[in-house]
C-alpha positions in Angstrom: 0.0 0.0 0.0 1.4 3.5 -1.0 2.1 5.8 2.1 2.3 8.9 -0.5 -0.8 10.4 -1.4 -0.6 11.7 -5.5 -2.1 14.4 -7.0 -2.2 15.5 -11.1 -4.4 17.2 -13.9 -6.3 14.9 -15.3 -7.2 16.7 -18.3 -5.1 17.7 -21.3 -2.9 21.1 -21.3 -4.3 23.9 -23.0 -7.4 26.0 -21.9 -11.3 23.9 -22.1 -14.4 24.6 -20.3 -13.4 22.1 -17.4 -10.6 20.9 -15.9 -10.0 18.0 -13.6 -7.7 17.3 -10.7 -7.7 13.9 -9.3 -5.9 13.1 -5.8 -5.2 9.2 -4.6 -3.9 8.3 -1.2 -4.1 7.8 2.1 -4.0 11.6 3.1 -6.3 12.3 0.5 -9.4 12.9 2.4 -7.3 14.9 4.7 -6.0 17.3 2.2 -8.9 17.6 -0.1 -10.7 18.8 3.4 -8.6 21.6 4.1 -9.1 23.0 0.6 -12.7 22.6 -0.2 -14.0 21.5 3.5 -16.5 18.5 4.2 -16.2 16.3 1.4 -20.1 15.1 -0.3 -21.4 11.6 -0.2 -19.4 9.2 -2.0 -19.9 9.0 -5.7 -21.8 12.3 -5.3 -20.5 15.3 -7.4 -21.4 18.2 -5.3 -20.7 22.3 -5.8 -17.7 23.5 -3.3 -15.3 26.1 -3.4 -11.9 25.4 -4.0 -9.6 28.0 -1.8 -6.2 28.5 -0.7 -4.0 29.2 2.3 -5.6 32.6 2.8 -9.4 31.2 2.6 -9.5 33.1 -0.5 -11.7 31.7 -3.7 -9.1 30.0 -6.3 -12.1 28.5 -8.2 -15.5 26.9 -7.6 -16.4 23.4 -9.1 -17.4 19.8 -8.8 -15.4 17.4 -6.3 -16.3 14.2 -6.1 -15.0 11.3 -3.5 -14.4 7.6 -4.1 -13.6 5.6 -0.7 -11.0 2.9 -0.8 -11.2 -0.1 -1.4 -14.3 0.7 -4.1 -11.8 3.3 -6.3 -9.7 3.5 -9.3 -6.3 3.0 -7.5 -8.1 1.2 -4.5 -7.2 3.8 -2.9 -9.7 6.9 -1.7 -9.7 8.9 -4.4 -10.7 12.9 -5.1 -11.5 14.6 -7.8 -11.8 18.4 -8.4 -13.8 19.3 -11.3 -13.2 23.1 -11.9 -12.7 25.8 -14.8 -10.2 24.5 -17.6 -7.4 27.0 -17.9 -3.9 26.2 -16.7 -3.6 29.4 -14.7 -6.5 28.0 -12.0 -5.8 24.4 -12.4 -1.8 25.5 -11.7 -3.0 27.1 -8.9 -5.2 24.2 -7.7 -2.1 21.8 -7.6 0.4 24.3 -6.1 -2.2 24.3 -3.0 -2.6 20.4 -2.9 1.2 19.7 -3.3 1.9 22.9 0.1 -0.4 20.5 1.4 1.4 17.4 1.2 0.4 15.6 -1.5 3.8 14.8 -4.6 3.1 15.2 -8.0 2.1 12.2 -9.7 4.7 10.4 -12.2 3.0 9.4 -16.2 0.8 6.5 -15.1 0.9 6.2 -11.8 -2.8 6.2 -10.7 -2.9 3.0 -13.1 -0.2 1.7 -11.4 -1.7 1.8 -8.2 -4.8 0.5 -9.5 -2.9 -2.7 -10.5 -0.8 -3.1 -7.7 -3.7 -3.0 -5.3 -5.7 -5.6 -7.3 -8.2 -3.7 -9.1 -6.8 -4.7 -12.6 -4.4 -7.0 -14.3 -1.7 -5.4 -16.7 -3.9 -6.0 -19.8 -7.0 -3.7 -18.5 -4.5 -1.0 -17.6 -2.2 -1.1 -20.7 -5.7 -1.1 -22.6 -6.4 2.6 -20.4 -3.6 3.5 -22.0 -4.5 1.9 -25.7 -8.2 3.5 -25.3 -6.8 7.1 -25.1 -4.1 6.9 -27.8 -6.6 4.8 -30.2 -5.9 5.9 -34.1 -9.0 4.1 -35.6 -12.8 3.5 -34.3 -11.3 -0.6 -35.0 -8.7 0.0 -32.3 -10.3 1.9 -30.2 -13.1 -1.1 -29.8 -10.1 -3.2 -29.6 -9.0 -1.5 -26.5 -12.1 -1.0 -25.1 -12.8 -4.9 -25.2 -9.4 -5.5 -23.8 -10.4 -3.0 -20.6 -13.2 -5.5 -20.3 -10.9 -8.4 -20.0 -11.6 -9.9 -23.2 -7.2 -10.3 -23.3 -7.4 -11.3 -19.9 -9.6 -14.4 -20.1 -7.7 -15.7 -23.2 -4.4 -15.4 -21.3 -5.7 -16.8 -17.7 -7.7 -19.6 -19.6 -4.5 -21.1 -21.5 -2.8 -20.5 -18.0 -5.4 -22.4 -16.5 -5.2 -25.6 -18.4 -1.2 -25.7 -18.6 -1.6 -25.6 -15.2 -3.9 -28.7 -14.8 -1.3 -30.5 -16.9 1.4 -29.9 -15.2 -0.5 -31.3 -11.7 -1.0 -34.6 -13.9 2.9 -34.4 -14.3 3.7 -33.6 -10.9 1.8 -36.1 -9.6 3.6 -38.8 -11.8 6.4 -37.2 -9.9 5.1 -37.1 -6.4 3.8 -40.3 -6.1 5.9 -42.2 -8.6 5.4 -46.0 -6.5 1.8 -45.6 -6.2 -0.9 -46.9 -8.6 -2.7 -43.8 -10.7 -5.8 -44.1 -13.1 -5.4 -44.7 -16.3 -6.1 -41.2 -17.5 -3.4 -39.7 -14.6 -0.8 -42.3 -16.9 -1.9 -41.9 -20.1 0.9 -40.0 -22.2 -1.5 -39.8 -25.2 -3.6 -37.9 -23.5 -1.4 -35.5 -22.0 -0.2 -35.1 -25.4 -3.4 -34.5 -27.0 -3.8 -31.7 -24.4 -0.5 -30.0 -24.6 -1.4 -30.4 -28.5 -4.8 -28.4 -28.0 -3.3 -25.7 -25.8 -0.6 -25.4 -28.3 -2.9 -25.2 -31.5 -5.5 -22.1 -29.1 -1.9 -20.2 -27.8 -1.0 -20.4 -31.9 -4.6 -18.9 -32.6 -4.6 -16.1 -29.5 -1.2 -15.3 -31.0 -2.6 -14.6 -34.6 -5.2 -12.7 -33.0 -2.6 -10.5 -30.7 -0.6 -9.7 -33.8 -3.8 -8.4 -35.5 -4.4 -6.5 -32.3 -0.7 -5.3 -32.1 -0.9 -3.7 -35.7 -4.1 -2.0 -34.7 -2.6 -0.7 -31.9 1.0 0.0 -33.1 0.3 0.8 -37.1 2.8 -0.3 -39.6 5.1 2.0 -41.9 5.1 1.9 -45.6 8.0 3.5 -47.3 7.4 5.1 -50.9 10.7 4.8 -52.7 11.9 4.5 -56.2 13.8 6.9 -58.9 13.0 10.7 -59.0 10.2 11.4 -60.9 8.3 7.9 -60.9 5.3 9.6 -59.0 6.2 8.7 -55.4 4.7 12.2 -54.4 1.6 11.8 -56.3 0.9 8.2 -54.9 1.2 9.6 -51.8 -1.2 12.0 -52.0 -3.4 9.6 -54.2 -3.6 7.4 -50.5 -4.0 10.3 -48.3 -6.7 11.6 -50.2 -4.6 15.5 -50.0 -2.1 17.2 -50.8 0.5 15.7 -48.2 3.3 16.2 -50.7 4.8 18.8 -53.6 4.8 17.3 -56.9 6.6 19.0 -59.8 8.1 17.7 -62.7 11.3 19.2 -61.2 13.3 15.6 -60.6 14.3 15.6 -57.1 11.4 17.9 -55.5 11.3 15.8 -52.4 14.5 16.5 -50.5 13.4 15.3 -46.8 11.0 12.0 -45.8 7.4 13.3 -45.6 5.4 11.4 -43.0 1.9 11.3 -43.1 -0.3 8.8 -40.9 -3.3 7.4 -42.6 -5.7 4.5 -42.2 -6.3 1.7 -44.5 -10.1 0.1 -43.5 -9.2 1.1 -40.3 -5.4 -0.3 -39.9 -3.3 2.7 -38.9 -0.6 3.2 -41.2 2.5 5.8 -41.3 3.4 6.4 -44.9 6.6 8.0 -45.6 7.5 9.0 -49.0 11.1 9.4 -49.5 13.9 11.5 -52.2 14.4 9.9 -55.4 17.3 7.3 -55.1 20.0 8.1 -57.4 23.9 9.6 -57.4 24.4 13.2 -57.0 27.3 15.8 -56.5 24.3 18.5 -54.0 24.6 17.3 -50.3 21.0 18.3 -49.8 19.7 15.6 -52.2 22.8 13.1 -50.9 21.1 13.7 -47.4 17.8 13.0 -48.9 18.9 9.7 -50.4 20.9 8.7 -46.9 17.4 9.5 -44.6 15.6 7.6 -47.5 17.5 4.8 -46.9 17.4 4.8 -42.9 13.4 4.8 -43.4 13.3 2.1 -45.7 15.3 -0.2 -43.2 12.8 0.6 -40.4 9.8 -0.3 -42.9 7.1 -3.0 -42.5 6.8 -2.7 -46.4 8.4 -0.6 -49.4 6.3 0.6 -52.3 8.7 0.8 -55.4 7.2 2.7 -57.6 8.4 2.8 -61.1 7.2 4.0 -64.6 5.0 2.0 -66.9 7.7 0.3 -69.4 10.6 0.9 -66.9 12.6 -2.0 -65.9 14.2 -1.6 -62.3 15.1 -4.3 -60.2 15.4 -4.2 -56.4 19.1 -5.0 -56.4 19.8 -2.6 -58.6 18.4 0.5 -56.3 20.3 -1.5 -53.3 17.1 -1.5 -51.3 17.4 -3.5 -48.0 17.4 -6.9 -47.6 14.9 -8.3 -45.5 12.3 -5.9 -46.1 9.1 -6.8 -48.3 8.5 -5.1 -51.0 5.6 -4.0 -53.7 6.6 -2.7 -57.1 3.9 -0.1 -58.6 4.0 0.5 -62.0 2.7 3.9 -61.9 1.6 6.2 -64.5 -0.4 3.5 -66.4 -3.2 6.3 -67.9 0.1 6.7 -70.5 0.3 3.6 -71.8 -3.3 1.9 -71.8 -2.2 -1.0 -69.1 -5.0 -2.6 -67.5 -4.9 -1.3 -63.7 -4.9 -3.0 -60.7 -2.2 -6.7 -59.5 -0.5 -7.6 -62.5 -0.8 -11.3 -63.9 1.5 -13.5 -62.8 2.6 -11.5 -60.5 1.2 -11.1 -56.7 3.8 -8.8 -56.4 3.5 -6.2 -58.5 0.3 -3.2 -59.0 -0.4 -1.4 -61.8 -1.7 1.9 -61.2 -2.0 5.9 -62.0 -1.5 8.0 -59.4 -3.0 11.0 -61.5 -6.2 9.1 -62.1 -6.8 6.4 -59.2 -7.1 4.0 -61.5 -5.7 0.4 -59.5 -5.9 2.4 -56.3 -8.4 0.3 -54.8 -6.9 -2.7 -56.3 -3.9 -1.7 -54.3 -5.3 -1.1 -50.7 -6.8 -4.2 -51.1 -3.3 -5.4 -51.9 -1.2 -3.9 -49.2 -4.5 -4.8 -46.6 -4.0 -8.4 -47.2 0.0 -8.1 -47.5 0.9 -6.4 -44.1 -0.8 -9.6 -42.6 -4.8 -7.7 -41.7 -8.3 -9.2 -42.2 -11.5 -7.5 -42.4 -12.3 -9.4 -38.9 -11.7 -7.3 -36.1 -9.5 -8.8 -33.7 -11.2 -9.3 -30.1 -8.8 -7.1 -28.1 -5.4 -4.6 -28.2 -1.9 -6.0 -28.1 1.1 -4.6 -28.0 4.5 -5.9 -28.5 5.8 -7.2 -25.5 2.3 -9.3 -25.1 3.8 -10.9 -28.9 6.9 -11.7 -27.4 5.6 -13.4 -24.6 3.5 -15.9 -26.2 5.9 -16.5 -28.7 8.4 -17.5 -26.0 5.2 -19.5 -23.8 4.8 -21.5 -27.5 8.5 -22.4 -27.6 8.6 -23.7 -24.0 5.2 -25.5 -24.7 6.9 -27.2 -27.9 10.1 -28.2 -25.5 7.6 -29.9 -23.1 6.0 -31.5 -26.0 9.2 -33.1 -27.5 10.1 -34.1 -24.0 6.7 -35.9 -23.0 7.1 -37.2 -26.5 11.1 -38.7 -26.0 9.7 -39.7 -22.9 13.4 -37.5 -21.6 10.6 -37.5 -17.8 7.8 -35.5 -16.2 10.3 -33.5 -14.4 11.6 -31.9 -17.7 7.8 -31.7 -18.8 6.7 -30.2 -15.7 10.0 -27.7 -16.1 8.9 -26.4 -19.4 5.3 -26.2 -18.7 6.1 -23.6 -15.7 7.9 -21.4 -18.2 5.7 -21.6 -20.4 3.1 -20.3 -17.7 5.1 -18.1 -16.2 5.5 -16.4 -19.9 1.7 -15.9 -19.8 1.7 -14.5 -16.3 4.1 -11.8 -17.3 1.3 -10.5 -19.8 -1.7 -10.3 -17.1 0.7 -9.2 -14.6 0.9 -12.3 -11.8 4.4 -12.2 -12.5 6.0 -9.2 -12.6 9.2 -6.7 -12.0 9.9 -3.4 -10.8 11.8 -3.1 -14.7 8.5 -3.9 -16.3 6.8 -1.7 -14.5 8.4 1.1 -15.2 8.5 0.1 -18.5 5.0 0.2 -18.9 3.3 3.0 -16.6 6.5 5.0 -17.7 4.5 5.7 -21.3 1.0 6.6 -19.6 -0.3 9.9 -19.9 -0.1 12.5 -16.2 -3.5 12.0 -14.7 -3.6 8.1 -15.3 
């Protein structure tokens, strides 16, 4: 339990009809008390004025009081509701923190709230994933995850690696007494591990779906100056993100410009032409063009209707996939839209949206989306976990299957479990912690 009581604006910066300060603590009650006096029924907004050391008016608003344990943080809990410019609500804190409250680090109430039971790492994380949300898909995504949606895959998989692992402890435990025939039966433990593996493999397919909803992916528009990477650009934005000319060499700098594709969030960069030059400018343009393309999810290549350019020959990076657009199609006639024999390779105009569509649906199916929404948020470290909890559930596997002992089985099965528990939070560090609240917002 915390023995400091916290206190932030809850609300963004910038002036707005209301602002809100919310306190969390043990000395909350006490403090809130001295600066608004007696504090309304719980869970009752009620008018007070809000004064300072004096007994002079700073502002007059709403305060509401949640009692521990039945609060965000578990904690009691107070919230001043006043007017929305900084000036007041500056003034508002400089009075709570003379009266012994400490400013609140970036996610801290959300911290408490997990610490003191009242959610599991997934419901806060998805706080967090609510807020920042760049599509109506993720934020339904989060919002499912703060419902535990996450939470009940996760505990349900831990749940039944756990009841395997008591069939191969108790192999262990009471090796010289008689069991059942389904407490021996390797064939069955198998067929279990084999089930939890194939429903981990499926909640992992849905987590990545989750994780590029929440994340987005980068496409990087690169190619020769003057293929139309500009144009295409603003052909998928739907605006005039870029300058085009017929000047080769117009885009000097990346250009980033976030966009959604049927509701997957995507950061589109279109980049200088790649070729030699003797003006640093443009050799600084090529270098930065470069440095995106290695950080990309995906490269669009764009080239000219009748051009032949191959990949190694612009030295693009290895590793990265990449689409080739022929662009500029409305000047020779070809059909638009995936070229045959070729799932590779889109044949558009930037000038006239013909193929567009043809490639959204293209780079949609590519970057690894579905039109199904996936049934919560995910973020990174939630992919890494279950990709390690699926290579410690194949080790235990091959082990049961060798028949190398329960012991080993039993081993593997905990790590596997324990990989899980570090995504719902039963198993945690002070590192990961950080890690996580560290990238909240002040005021959650």
């Amino acid at each position: 339990m915390a023995t400091t009581t916290i206190c932030a604006v809850a609300t963004p910066p910038g002036r707005g009809g209301v602002g809100i300060i919310r306190l969390s603590g043990p000395e909350a009650v006490a403090i809130a008390h001295v600066m608004v006096g007696d504090l309304p029924t719980p869970r009752v907004a009620a008018l007070r004025t809000f004064r300072d050391a004096a007994g002079d008016a700073i502002d007059e608003g709403l305060v509401l009081y949640f009692p521990a344990p039945h609060s965000m943080t578990g904690e009691d809990v107070v919230e001043l509701q006043g007017h929305g410019g900084p000036v007041v609500l500056d003034q508002l804190l400089q009075r709570l923190l003379s009266l012994g409250a400490v400013l609140a680090e970036p996610g801290e109430f959300s911290q408490r709230a997990f610490i003191n039971g009242r959610m599991d790492l997934t419901r806060a994380e998805a706080i967090a994933d609510l807020i920042s949300a760049g599509s109506e898909a993720a934020a339904r995504a989060a919002m499912r995850s703060l419902q535990g949606s996450f939470a009940s895959a996760i505990n349900g998989l831990v749940e039944r690696l756990l009841a395997v692992r008591v069939q191969c402890e108790a192999h262990i435990d009471f090796a010289d007494e008689p069991l059942t025939e389904a407490e021996s039966s390797t064939e069955a433990l198998a067929m279990a591990l084999d089930q939890i593996k194939a429903d981990l493999v499926e909640t992992l397919r849905l987590a990545e779906s989750g994780q590029r909803l929440q994340a987005g992916l980068t496409l990087v528009i690169a190619g020769r100056p003057n293929a139309g990477k500009s144009s295409l650009l603003n052909a998928l934005a739907r605006r005039d993100a870029a300058i085009v000319t017929d000047i080769a060499g117009t885009t000097r700098d990346v250009i980033d410009t976030a966009l959604h594709l049927d509701g997957l969030p995507l950061r589109v960069l279109d980049t200088a032409g790649l070729r030699d030059s003797d003006d640093q400018i443009e050799q600084e343009g090529v270098r930065r063009a470069r440095a995106a393309m290695e950080q990309a999810d995906r490269i669009l290549l764009v080239v000219e209707e009748g051009d032949v350019i191959e990949p190694a020959a612009l030295d693009l990076p290895a590793g990265v996939p990449i689409t080739r657009v022929l662009n500029k199609i409305d000047l020779t006639g070809r059909a638009p839209g995936v070229v045959a024999g070729s799932s590779e390779m889109v044949a558009v105009s930037a000038l006239t949206g013909a193929g567009l569509d043809a490639l959204r649906e293209h780079l949609f199916t590519q970057l690894g989306h579905t039109h199904e929404e996936p049934p919560f948020i995910a973020r990174r470290r939630h992919l890494l976990a279950l990709q390690t909890a699926a290579e410690d559930l194949d080790e235990a596997i091959a082990a049961l299957n060798d028949g190398l002992g329960d012991e080993l089985v039993a081993e593997s099965l905990r790590q596997a479990q324990d990989a899980l528990g570090r995504i719902t939070g039963t198993i945690t560090t002070e590192d990961l912690l950080g890690e996580i609240f560290s990238t909240f917002c002040i005021g959650k």
